[in-house]
C-alpha positions as CSV (number, residue, x, y, z in Angstrom):
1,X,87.8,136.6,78.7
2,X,86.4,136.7,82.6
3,X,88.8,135.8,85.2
4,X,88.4,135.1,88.7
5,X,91.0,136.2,91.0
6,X,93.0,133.9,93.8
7,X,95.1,135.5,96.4
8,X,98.1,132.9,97.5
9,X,99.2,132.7,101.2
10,X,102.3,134.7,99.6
11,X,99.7,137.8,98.7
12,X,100.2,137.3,95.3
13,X,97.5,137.4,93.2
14,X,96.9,134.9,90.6
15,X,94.4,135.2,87.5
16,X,92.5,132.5,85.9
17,X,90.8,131.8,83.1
18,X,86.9,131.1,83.9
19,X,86.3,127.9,81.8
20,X,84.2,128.8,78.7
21,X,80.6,126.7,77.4
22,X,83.3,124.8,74.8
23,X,85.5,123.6,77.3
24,X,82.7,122.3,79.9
25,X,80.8,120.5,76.7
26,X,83.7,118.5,75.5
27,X,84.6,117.9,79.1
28,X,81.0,116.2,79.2
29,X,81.2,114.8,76.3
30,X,84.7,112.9,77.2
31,X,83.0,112.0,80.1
32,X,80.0,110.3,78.4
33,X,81.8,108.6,76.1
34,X,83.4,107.0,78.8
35,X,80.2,105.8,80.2
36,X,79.1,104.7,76.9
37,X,82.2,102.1,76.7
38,X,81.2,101.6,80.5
39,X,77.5,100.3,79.3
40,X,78.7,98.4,76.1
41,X,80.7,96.3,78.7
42,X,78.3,96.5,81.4
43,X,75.6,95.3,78.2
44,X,77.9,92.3,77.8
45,X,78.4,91.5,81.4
46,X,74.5,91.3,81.8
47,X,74.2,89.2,79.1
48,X,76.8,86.9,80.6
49,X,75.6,86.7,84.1
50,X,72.2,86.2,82.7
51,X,73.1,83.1,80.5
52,X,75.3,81.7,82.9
53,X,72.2,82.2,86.5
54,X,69.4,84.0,86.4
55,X,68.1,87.3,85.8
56,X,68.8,88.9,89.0
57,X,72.4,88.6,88.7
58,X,72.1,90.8,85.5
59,X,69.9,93.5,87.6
60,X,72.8,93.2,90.0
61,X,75.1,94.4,87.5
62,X,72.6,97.3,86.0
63,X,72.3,98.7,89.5
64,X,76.0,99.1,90.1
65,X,76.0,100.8,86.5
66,X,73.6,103.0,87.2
67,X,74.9,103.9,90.9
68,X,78.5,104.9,89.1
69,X,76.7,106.7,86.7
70,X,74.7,108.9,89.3
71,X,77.5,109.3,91.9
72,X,80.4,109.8,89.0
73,X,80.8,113.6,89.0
74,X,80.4,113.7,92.4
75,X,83.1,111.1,93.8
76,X,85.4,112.4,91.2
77,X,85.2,116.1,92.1
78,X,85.5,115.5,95.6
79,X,88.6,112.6,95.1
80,X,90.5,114.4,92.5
81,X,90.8,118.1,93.1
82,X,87.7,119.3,91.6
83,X,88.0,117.2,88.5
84,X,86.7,114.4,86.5
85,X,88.2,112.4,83.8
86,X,86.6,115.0,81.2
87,X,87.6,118.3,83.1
88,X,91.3,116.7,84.1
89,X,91.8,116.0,80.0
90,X,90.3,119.3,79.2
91,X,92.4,121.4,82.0
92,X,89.4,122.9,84.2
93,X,88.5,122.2,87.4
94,X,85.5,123.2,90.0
95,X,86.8,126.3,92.7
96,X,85.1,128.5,94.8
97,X,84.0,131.9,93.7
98,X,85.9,133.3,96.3
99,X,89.1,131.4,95.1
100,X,89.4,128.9,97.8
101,X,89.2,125.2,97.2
102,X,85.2,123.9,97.1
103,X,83.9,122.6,100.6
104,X,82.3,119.4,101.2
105,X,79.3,120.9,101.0
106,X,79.4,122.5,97.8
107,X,80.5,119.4,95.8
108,X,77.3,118.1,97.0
109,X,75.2,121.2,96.2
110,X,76.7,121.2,92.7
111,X,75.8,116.9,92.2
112,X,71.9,117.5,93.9
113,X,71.4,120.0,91.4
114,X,72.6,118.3,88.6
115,X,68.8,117.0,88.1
116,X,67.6,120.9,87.5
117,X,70.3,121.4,84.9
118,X,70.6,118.0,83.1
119,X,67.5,116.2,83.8
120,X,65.4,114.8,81.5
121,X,62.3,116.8,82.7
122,X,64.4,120.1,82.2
123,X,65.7,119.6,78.8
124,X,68.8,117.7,79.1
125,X,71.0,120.2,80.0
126,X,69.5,123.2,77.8
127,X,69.0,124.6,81.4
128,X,73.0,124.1,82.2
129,X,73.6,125.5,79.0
130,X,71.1,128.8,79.0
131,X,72.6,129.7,82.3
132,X,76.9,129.3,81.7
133,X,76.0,131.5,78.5
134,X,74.0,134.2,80.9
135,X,75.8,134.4,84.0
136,X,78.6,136.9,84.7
137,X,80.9,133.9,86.3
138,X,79.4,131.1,83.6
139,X,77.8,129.1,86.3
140,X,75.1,126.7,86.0
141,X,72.2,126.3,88.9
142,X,74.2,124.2,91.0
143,X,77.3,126.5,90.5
144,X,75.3,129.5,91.6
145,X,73.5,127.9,94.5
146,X,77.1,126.3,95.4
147,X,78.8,129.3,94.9
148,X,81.3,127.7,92.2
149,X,82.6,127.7,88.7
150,X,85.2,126.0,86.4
151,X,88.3,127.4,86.0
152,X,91.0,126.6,83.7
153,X,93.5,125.3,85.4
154,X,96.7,127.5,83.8
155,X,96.8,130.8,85.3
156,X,96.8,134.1,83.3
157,X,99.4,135.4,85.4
158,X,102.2,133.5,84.8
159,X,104.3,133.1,87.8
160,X,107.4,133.6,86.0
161,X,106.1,137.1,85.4
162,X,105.5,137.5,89.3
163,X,108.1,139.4,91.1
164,X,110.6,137.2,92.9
165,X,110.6,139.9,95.6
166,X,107.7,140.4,98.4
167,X,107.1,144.0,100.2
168,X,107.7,143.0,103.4
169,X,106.9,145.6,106.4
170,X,109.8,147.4,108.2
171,X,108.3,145.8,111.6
172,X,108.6,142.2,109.9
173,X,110.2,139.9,112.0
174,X,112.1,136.7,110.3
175,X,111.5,133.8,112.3
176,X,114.2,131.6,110.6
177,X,117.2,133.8,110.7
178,X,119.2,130.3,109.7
179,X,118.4,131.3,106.0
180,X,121.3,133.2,106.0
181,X,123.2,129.6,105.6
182,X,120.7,129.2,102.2
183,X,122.0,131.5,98.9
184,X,120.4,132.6,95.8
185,X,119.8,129.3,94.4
186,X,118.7,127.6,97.1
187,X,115.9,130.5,97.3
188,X,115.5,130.2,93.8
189,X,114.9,125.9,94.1
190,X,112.3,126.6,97.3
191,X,110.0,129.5,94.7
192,X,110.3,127.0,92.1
193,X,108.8,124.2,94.1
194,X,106.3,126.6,95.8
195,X,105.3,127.6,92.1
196,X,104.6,124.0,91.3
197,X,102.5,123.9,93.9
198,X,100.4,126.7,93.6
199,X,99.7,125.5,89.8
200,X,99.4,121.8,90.4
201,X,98.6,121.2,93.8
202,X,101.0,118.6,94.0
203,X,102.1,118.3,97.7
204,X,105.0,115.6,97.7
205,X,108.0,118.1,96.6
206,X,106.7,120.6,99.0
207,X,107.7,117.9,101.8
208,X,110.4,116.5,100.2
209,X,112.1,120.3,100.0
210,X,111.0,121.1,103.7
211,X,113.0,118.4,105.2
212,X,116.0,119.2,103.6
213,X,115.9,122.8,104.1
214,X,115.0,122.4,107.5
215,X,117.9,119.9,107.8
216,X,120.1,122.3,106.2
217,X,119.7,125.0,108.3
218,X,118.8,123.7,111.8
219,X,115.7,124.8,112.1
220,X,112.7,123.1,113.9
221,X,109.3,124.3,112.5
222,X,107.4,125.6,115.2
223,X,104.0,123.6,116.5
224,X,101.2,125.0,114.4
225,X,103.2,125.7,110.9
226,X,102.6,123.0,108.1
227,X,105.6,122.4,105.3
228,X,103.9,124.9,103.5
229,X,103.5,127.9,105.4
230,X,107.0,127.1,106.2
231,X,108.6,126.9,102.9
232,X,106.8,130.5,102.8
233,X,108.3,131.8,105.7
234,X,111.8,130.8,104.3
235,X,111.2,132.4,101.0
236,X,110.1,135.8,103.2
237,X,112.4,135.7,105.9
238,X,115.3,135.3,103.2
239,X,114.2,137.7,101.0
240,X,113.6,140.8,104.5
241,X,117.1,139.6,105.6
242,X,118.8,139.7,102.3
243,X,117.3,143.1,101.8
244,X,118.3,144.9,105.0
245,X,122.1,143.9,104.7
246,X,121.9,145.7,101.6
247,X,120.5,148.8,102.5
């Protein structure tokens, strides 16, 4: 299977799984049968608004149909990490070749060129499909001008299997040496969280646990570090001091 490789702000580097052709069709497919419910209603709303005014409010309607249809993946993607409804059932999600979260930008070069690889003029979708099953990193057109692909959102490397340990320099210098008030499990509940993170992206425990450890130990993050980068500094500054008083 092809991976792509992400490096964390912890230099450990995670493997995942480049979404195969299967898993992006049935994402699609989820995602157009949720459209089809959305016309059979929008079908009977028309019908409504027709009988009960005039035809225009029934064009009304088609046009806000057709506007959630076209800007669907797009607004989606961009709103919910990468995903739509399809991709979040099916576990994949849109990254950066380079491993970093998608830009602005590239959301939008992947929904312009949606017309080359699905549009009706190109074979509705065979040109999606010819290039995912030709391309090293399974990216259709607007992946490769975007400089995307889907991922599945598991990792390979488990991060159970990671090292709880970091190979910190000699010259590293802890700059919360109040981590010495934390012990094993306290260390243990901050990787936990911080592995949660990194596989969900779910940001409320990792300023929920930031608070408390920074209560806990007196320490005021410095101008400049977010709850994150903190939490990281904990886990390393903890894990150097720990080391050197048992050498």
């Amino acid at each position: 299977m092809d991976n792509i490789r992400i490096s964390t702000a912890q230099n450990i580097d995670i493997d995942y799984e480049i979404a195969g052709l299967g898993e992006r069709i049935a994402a699609r497919c989820i995602d157009l049968a949720i459209f089809l419910v959305i016309a059979i209603i929008t079908l009977v709303i028309m019908g409504a608004v027709s009988a009960a005014t005039s035809g225009t409010g029934a064009m009304v309607v088609l046009f806000i149909f057709i506007a959630i249809f076209a800007f669907y993946d797009l607004i989606c993607e961009i709103t919910m990490d990468g995903q739509t409804l399809g991709k979040k059932v099916l576990k994949i999600k849109v990254i950066s070749i380079d491993g970093t979260q998608p830009t602005f930008g590239q959301y939008i070069f992947r929904w312009l060129f949606r017309v080359i690889d699905f549009g009706f003029p190109f074979g509705w979708g065979v040109v999606a499909l010819v290039s995912v099953v030709v391309t090293e990193k399974h990216q259709r057109v607007g992946d490769i001008l975007a400089k995307t692909t889907l991922i599945k959102t598991k990792p390979r490397t488990a991060f159970a299997n990671v090292p709880f340990s970091f190979n910190m320099p000699e010259e590293y210098e802890p700059k919360f040496k109040e981590v010495l008030h934390l012990n094993d499990r306290d260390i243990e509940l901050v990787h936990e969280v911080l592995t949660g993170y990194y596989q969900t992206g779910n940001a409320n425990l990792i300023y929920t646990l930031a608070a408390k450890i920074k209560e806990h130990i007196v320490a005021t993050i410095p101008e400049g570090m977010n709850e994150l980068q903190f939490l990281e500094t904990v886990l390393k500054d903890y894990n150097h001091l720990t080391a050197n008083m048992s050498v």
